[in-house]
KOLFI-910892 format. One record per residue (C-alpha): x, y, z. Coordinates in steps of 0.05 Angstrom, whole numbers, plus 32768, in hexadecimal, padded with zeros to 4 digits. Layout:
- X:Y:Z
...
***
This chain:
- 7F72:7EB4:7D65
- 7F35:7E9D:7D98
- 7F6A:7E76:7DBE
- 7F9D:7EAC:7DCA
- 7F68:7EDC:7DDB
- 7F48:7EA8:7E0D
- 7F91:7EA2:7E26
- 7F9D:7EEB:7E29
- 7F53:7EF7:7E52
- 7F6B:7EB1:7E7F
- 7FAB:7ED3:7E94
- 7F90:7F19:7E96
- 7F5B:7F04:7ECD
- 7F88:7ED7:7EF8
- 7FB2:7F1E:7EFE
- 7F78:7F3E:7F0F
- 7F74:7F03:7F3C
- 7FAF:7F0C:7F5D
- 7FAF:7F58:7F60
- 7F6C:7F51:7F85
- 7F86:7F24:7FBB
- 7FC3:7F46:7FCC
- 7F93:7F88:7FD6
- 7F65:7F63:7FFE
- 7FA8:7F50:8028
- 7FC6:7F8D:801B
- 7F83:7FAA:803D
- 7F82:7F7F:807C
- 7FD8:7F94:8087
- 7FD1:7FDF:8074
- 7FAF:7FF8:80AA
- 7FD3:7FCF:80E7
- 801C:7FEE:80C7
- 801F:802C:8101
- 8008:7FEE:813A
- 804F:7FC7:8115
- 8079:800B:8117
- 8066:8014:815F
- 807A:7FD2:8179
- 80B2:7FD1:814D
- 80C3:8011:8178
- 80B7:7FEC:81B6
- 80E6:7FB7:81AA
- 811B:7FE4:818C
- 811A:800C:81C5
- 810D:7FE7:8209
- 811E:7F9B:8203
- 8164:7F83:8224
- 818B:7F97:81E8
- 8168:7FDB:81DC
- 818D:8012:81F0
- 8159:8024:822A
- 814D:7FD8:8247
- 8110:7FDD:8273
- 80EF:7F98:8284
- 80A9:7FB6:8292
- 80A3:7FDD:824F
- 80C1:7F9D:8230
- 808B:7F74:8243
- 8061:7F93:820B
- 8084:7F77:81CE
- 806B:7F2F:81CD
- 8028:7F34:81E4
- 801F:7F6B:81A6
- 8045:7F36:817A
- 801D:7EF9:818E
- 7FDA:7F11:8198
- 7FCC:7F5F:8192
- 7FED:7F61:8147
- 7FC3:7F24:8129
- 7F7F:7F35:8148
- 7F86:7F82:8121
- 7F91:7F5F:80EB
- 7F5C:7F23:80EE
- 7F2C:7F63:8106
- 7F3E:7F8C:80D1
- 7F32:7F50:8097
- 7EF2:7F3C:80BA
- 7ED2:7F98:80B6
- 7EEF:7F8F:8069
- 7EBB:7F48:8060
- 7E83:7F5F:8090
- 7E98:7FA1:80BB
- 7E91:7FA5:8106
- 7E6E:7F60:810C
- 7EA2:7F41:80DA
- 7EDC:7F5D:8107
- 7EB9:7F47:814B
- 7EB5:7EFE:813B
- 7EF6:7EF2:810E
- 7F1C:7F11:8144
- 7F03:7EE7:8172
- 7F0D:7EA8:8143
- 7F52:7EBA:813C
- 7F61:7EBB:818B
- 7F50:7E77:817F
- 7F84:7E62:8148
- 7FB7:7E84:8170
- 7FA9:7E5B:81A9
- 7FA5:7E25:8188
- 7FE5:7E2E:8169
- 8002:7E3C:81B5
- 7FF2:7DF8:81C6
- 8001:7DCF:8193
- 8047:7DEE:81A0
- 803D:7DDB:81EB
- 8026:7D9B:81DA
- 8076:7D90:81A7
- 809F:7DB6:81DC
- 8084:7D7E:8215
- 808A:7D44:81EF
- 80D6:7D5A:81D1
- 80FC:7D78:81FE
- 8130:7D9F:81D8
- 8170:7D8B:81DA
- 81AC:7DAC:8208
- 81C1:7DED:81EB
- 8182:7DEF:81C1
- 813E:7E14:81CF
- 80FA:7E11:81D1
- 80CF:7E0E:818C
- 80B6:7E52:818F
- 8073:7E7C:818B
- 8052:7E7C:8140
- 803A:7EC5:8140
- 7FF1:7EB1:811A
- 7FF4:7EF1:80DC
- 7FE1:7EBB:80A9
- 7FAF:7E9B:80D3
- 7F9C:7EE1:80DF
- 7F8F:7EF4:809A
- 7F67:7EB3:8094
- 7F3A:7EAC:80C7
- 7F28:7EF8:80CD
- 7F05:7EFB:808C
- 7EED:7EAD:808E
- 7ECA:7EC3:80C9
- 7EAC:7EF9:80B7
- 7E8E:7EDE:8075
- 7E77:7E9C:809D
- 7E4A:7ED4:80C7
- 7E3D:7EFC:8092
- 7E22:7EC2:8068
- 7E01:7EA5:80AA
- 7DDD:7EF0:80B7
- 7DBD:7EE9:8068
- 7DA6:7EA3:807B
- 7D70:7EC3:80B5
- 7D65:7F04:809E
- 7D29:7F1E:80A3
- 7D0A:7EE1:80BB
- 7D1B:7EF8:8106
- 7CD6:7F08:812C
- 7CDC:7F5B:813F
- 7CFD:7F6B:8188
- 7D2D:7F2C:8184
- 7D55:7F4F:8154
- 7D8C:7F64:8185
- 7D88:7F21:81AA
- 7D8D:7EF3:816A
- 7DC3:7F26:8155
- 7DF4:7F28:818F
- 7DEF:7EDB:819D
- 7DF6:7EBF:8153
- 7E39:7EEC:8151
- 7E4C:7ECE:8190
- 7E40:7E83:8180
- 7E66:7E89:813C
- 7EA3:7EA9:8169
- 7E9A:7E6E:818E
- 7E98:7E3D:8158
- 7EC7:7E59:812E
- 7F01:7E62:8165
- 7EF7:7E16:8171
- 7F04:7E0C:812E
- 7F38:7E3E:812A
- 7F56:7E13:8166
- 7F5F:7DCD:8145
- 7F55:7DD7:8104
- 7F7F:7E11:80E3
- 7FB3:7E14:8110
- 7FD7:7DDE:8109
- 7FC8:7DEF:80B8
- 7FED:7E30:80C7
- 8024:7E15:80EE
- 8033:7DEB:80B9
- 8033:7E21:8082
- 805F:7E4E:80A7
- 808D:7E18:80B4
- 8091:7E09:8072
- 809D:7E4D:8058
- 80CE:7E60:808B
- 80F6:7E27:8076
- 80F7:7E32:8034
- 8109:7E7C:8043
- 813B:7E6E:807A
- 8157:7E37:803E
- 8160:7E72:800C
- 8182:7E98:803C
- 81B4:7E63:805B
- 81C5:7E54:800C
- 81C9:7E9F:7FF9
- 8193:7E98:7FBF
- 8164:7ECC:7FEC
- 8178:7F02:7FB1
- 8154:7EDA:7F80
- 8113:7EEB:7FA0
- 8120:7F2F:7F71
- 8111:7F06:7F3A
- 80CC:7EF9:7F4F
- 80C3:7F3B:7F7F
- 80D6:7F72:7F4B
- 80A7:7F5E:7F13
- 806D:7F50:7F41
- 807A:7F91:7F5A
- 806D:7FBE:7F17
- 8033:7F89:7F07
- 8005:7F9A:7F54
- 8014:7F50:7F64
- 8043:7F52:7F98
- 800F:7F64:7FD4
- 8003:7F1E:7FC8
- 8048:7F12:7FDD
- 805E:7F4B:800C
- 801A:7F41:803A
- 8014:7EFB:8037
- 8059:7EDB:8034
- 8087:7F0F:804A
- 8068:7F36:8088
- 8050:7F02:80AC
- 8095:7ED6:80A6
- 80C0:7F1F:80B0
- 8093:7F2F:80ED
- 80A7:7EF2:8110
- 80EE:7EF7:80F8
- 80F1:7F38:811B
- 80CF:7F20:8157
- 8103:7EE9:815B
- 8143:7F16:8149
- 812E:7F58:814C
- 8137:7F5F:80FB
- 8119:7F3F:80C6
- 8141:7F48:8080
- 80F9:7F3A:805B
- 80E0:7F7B:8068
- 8117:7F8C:8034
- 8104:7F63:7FF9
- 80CE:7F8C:7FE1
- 80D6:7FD2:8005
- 811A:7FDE:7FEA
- 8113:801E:7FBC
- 8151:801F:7F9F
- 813D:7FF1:7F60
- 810C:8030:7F4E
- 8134:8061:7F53
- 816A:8043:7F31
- 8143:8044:7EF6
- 811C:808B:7F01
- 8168:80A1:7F00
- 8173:807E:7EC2
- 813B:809B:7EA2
- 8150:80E7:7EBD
- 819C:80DF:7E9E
- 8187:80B2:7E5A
- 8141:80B6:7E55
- 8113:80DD:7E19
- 80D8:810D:7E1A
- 80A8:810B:7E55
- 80C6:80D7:7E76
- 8102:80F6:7E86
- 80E5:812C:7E99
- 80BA:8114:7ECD
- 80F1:80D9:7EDE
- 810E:8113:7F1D
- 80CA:8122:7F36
- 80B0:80DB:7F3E
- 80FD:80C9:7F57
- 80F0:80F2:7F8D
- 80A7:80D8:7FA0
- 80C0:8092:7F98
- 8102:8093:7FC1
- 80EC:80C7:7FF6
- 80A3:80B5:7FFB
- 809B:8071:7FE6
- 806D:8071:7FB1
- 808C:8039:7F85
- 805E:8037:7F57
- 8071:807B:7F3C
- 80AA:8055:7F18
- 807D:801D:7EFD
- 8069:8040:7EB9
- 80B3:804E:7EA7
- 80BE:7FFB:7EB5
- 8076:7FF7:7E85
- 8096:801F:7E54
- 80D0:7FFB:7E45
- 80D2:7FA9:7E63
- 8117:7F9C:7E61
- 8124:7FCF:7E99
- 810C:7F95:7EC5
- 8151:7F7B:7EBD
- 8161:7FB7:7EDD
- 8132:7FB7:7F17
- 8144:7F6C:7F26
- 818D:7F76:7F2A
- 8181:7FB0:7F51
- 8153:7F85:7F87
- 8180:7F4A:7F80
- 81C2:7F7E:7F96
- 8195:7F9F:7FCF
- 8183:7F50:7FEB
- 81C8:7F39:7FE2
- 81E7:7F71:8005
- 81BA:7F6F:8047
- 81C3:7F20:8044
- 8210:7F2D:8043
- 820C:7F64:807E
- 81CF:7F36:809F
- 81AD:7F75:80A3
- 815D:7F85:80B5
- 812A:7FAB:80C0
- 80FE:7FAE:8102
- 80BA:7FA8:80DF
- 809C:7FBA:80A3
- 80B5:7FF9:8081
- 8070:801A:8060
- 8073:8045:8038
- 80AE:8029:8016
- 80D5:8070:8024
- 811D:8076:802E
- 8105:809C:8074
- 80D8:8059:8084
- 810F:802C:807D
- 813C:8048:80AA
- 8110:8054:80DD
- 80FD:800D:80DA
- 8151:7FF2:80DE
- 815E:7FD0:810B
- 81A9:7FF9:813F
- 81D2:7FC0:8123
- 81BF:7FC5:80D8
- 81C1:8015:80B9
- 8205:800A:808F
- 81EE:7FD1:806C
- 81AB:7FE8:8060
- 81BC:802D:8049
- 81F1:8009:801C
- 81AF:7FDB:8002
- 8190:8013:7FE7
- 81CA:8034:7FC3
- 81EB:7FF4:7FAC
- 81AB:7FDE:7F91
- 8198:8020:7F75
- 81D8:802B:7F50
- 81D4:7FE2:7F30
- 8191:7FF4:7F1C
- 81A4:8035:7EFF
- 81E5:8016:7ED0
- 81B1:7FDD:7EB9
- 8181:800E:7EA7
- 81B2:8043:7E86
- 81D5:8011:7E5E
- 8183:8003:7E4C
- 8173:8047:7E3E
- 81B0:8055:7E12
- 81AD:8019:7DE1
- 8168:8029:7DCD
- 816A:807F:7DD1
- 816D:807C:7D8D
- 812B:8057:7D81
- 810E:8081:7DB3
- 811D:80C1:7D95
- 8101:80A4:7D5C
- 80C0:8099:7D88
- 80BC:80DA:7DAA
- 80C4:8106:7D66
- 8086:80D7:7D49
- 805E:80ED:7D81
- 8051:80AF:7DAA
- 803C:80B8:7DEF
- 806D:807C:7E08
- 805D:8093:7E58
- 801E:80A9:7E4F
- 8005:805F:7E3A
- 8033:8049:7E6E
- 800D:8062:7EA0
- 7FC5:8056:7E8F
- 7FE5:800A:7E87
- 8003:800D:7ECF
- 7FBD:802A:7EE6
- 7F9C:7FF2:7EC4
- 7FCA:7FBD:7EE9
- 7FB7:7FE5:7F30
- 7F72:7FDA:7F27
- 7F62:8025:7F45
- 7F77:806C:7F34
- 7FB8:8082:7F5B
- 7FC2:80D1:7F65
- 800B:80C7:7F5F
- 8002:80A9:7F12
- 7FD4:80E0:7F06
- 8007:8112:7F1B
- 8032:80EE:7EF1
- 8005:80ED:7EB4
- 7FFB:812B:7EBB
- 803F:814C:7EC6
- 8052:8117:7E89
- 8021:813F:7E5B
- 8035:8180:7E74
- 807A:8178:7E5F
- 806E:8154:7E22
- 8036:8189:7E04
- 8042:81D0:7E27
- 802D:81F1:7DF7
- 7FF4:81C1:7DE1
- 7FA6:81DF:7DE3
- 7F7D:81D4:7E25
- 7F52:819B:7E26
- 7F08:81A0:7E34
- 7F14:8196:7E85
- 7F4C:81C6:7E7B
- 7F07:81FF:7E6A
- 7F00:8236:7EA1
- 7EEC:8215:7EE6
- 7EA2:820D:7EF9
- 7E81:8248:7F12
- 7E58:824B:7F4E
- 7E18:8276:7F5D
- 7E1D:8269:7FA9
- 7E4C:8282:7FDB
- 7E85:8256:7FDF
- 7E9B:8240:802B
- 7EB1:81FB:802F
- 7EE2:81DD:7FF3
- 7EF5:8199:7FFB
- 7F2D:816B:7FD0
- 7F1A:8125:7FC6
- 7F40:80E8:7FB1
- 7F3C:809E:7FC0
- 7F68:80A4:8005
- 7F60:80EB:8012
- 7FA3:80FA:8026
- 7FE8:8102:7FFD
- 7FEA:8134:7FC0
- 7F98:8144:7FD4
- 7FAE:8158:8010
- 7FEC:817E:7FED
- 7FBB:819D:7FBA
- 7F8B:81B7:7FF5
- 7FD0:81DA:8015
- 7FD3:81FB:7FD1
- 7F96:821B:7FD1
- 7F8F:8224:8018
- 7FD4:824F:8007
- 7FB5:827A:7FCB
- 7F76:8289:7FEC
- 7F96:82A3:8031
- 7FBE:82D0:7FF9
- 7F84:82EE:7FD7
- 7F65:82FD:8014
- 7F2A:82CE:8017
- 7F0D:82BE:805E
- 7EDF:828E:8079
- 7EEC:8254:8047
- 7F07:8214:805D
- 7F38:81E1:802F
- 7F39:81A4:8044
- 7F49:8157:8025
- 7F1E:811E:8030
- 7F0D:80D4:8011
- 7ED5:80D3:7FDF
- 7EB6:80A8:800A
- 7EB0:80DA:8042
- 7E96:810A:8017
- 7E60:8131:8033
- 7E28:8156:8024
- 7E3E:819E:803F
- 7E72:81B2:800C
- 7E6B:81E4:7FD9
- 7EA9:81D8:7FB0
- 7EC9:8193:7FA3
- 7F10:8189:7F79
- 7F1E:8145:7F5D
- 7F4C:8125:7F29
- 7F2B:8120:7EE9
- 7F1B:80D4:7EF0
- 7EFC:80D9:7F35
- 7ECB:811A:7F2F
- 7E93:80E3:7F18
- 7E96:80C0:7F50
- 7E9B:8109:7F82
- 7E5E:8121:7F55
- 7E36:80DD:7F74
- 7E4B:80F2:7FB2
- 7E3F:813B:7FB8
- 7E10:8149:7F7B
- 7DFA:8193:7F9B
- 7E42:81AF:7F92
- 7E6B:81C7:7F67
- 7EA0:81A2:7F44
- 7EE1:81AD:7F2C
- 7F0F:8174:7F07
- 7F60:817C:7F03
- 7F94:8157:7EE7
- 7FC4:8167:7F18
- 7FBA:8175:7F65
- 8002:8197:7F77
- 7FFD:81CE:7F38
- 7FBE:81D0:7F16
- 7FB2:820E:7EF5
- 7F69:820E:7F03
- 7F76:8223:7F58
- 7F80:8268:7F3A
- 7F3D:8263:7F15
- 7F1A:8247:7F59
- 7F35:8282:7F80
- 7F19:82AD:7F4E
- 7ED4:8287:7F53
- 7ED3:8288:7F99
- 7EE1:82D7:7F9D
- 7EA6:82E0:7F6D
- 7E7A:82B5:7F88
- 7E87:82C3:7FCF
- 7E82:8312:7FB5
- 7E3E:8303:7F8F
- 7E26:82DC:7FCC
- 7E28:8318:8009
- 7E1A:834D:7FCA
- 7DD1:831F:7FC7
- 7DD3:8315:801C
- 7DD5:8360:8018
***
């Protein structure tokens, strides 16, 4: 018993592990995606194949490529480690691996000339030595900063500051020069050949095998951010298409099975199955369609043969995308296809989704009768599926909640309200400012603050502003705040003078008619007491 539990906790923390390195990637890749869409644009549109060829506006795509795109990222990586002084100096140590890279590939090119008919060896655009020396740096000053602090005499603050920051640049873009490039050159030749072997031996579609599980388990940022970008990127800088953007981005798999689940599913989860279907497919939440995987493991047969059909028919049509396609919407990805690729791309995602969709029907059907059985006992098969796909995310995610929460809606309509379902809070102040807070502070937030924004204009309430924000930019100045249930906590530690309402559902909670109530009351009370 001690050994499989030691097992179990050993296996259970090298996910966690995992999970917490693709993030960190995930983090450093995230929020360069609109600088990738706009130089995929670029090259789409003006190089000599585009359908507007203009040299000058040309001109733009490699410098972004080479240098602009992996000193975001290296920035971005080195503010996650040690914020503006963390970005400063591992951007600066990452000019240095890319130059060093540039030369040793000088240095090859002189010494073996390529033969006639063959070119150059090309440019290695530096995203992994990017994502390596950005937050390297930045912990090297940040650990540097902890070795003199408070031990500098007072007015040489700023001096000791600016010139320590500057000497570790220096440093660390020499080392950056002969040390990890070469390291990186080597890695990305390495996996590019292993990739560019898959695909010359048409085994690429067995990626799925690896790629679809990892996906419904959080562990294929790991994957997409640190494997697959950086090697598409340069694909696409090569080709103008890269058909590794495709591997993971594909939604078809999903909503294979959230069809599968609408036509042969049970209960709650079929249901819900149309709602998240459209969420997933059209705006590229995946993990909507995790718990229904959760619920029921063998529909990762289904997933996989759906990814392995998508791969195989973009390797048979050698079709691409431009750049990275995030979110993984339907919309996304064919923005991001490349003039020469939309029919086998669009037939991707439908070939793939309707492989998915048999595996997981045929799935569905054998066992309906054992989950009928399930349903009339009462088990809360989705429910659990969720909390177990949360658990694997690390984080809340307003989309799961939604789903939760429209799961238990359907399952128990009739059921009595909990004690968060009570009347809202009431407030003794006049009520001005009402604010919706989630992690991001955008997508259903934002959604749920339209919603309200919509009932109070109809009961003719002025002067009180909706808006959505992170819960980290919470403020001080806000009299009402609206959270999901498992984040009101955390708003309460941020704004304990307000008031505080928790929902399970941002897009219909029934509690916004209860708040517009409130606010007429209060807002009544308020100028009957200014009076």
């Amino acid at each position: 018993m001690t050994t499989t539990t030691a097992a179990t906790a050993s296996g259970s923390g090298a996910r966690v592990r995992v999970q917490r390195f693709g993030t960190f990637l995930s983090g450093m890749i995230m929020p360069n995606i609109p600088a990738l869409i706009a130089w995929g644009i670029v090259t789409a549109l003006f190089i000599a194949d585009g359908p507007f060829p203009n040299e000058g506006l040309a001109s733009i795509v490699g410098p972004t490529i080479h240098y602009l795109l992996p000193i975001l990222i290296a920035a971005t990586g080195g503010r996650m480690v040690y914020e503006a002084r963390g970005a400063v100096v591992g951007a600066f140590a990452t000019l240095g691996v890319i130059a060093g890279s540039d030369w040793l590939i000088a240095q090859f090119n002189a010494a073996n000339p390529p033969a006639e008919g063959q070119g150059e060896l090309g440019q290695v655009h530096m995203f992994i030595g990017a994502m390596i020396m950005g937050p390297l740096a930045a912990w090297v000053m940040k650990k540097l900063d902890a070795l003199w602090e408070g031990k500098v005499k007072a007015g040489f603050e700023m001096l000791v500051n600016m010139f320590s920051a500057g000497i570790v640049a220096f440093i660390l873009g020499i080392a950056g020069f002969y040390l990890l490039a070469p390291v990186v050159n080597w890695i990305m030749d390495v996996i590019g050949g292993a990739v560019g072997w898959l695909v010359s031996t048409g085994l690429l579609p067995l990626a799925s095998i690896l790629i679809e599980p990892a996906k419904v388990f959080f562990l294929n940022n790991a994957i997409n951010h640190g494997v697959l970008t950086p090697l598409g990127i340069s694909e696409a800088a090569e080709q103008g298409k890269s058909i590794l953007f495709l591997l993971e981005a594909n939604p078809g798999p999903g909503l294979g099975v959230l069809l599968a689940f609408t036509f042969f599913g049970v209960g709650a989860a079929r249901a819900t199955a149309p709602g998240a279907a459209v969420i997933q497919f059209l705006g590229g939440i995946h993990e909507v369609y995790f718990p229904y995987v959760l619920m029921k493991p063998a529909l990762l047969l289904a997933v996989i043969a759906g990814g392995m059909t998508g791969v195989a028919t973009n390797a048979l049509f050698a079709t691409g995308l431009r750049a990275p396609a995030s979110p993984g919407s339907i919309f996304a990805i064919v923005a991001q296809t490349a003039t020469d690729s939309y029919l086998g791309v669009v037939l991707s995602v439908v070939l793939s989704a309707a492989v998915s969709f048999a595996v997981g029907a045929l799935i569905l059907r054998l066992s309906r009768k054992r989950d009928l059985e399930r349903e009339a006992a009462g088990d809360d098969a989705l429910g659990a599926a969720v909390a177990q796909t949360q658990a694997n995310k690390g984080k809340s995610s307003e989309a799961l909640a939604g789903l939760a929460a429209a799961g238990a809606a359907s399952g128990s309509a009739a059921a009595a309200p909990s004690a968060t379902d009570g009347r809202a809070a009431v407030s003794a102040e006049p009520i001005r400012s009402i604010v919706f807070a989630c992690d991001a502070g955008m997508g259903s937030s934002a959604m749920g603050a339209s919603v309200l924004r919509n009932k109070i204009k109809k009961a003719g309430i002025e002067g009180v502003d909706v808006k959505n924000v992170a819960i980290a930019a919470l403020g001080t100045d806000v009299d009402l705040v609206i959270t999901q249930q498992e984040l009101t906590e955390r708003a309460r530690q941020r704004t304990p003078g307000a008031t505080h309402v928790s929902v399970d559902n941002f897009m219909n909670s029934p509690k916004y008619d209860e708040v517009v109530e409130m606010v007429q009351r209060a807002n009544r009370d308020g100028s009957d007491t200014t009076a």
